[in-house]
C-alpha positions in Angstrom: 32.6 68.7 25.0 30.0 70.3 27.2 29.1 72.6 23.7 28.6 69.5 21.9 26.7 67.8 24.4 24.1 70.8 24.7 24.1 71.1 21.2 23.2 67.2 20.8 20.4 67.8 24.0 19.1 70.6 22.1 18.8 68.3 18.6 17.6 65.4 20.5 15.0 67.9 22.4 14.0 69.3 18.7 13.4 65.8 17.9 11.1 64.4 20.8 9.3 67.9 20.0 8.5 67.0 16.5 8.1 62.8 17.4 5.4 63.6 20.0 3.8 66.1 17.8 3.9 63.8 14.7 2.5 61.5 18.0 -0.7 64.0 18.8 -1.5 64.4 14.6 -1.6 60.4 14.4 -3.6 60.1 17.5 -5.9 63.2 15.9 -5.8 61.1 13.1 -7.1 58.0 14.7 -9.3 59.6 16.5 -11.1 61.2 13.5 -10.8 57.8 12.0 -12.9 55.9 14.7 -15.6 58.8 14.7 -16.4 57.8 11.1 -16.0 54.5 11.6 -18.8 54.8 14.4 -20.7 57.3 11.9 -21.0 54.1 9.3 -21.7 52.1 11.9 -24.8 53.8 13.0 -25.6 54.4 9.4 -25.0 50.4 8.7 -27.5 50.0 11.1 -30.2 51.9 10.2 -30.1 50.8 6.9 -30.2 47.2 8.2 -33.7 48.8 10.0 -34.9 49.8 6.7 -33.8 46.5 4.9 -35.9 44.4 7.9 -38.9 46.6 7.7 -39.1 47.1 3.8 -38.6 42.8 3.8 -41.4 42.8 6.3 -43.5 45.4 4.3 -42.9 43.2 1.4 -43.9 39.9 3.3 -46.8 41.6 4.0 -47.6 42.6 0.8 -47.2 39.3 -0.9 -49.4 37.8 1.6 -52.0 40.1 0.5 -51.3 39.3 -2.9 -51.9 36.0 -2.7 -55.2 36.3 -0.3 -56.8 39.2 -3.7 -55.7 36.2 -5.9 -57.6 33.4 -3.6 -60.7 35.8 -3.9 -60.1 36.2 -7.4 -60.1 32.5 -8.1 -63.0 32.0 -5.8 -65.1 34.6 -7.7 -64.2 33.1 -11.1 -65.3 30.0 -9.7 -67.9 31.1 -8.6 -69.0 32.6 -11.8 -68.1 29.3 -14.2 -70.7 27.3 -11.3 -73.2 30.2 -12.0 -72.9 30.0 -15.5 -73.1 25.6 -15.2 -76.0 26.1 -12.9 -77.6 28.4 -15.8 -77.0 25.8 -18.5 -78.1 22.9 -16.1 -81.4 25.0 -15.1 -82.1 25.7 -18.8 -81.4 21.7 -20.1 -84.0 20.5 -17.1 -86.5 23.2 -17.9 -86.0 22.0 -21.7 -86.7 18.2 -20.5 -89.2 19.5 -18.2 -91.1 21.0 -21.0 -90.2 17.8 -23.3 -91.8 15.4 -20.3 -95.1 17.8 -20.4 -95.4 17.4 -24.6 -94.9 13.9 -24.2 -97.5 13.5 -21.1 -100.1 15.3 -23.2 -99.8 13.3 -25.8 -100.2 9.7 -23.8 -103.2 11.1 -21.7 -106.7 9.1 -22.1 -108.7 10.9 -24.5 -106.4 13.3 -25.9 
C-alpha cells in the first residue's frame, strides 16, 4: 500500500509538474499576446494622428482651393467689366463723334 501510494504521489507530483508548466507557457503566452496587443494599439493610434492631420491638411487645402477659385472668378470678372467698359468707351466716343458731325452741320453759317 505504502508502494502504491508513493507511486501515485510520484504520478500526481509528475502531473502538477507538467500542469504548472503547461501554466507558465499559457501565461508566456498571454503575456506575449498583450505586448502586441499594446504594439497595435500604439500603432492604431498613430495612424489615427496621421488620419487627423492629413484630414486637417486636406481642410486646409480645400480652403485654399476655394479662396484661388474666388480670385479666379474675381479676375474673370474683372476682365468681362474691362472688356464692357471698352465697348461702352468705344459706343460713347462713336456718339460723341456723331453729336460733333451733327453740331457742325446745324451751326449758323456753315
Amino acid at each position: 500500500a505504502l508502494q502504491a501510494a508513493k507511486a501515485e504521489h510520484a504520478a500526481l507530483t509528475t502531473e502538477i509538474g507538467e500542469v504548472q508548466a503547461m501554466s507558465e507557457q499559457h501565461a508566456a503566452r498571454v503575456h506575449a499576446a498583450n505586448d502586441i496587443s499594446e504594439q497595435w494599439t500604439a500603432h492604431a493610434a498613430g495612424l489615427q494622428a496621421t488620419l487627423t492631420h492629413t484630414q486637417a491638411e486636406h481642410a486646409a487645402a480645400t480652403a485654399e482651393l476655394q479662396e484661388v477659385r474666388a480670385r479666379a472668378q474675381q479676375a474673370t470678372d474683372g476682365a468681362k467689366l474691362k472688356k464692357v467698359l471698352a465697348l461702352v468707351q468705344k459706343e460713347r466716343d462713336a456718339l460723341t463723334a456723331r453729336v460733333e458731325d451733327l453740331t457742325k452741320g446745324a451751326e449758323p453759317g456753315v
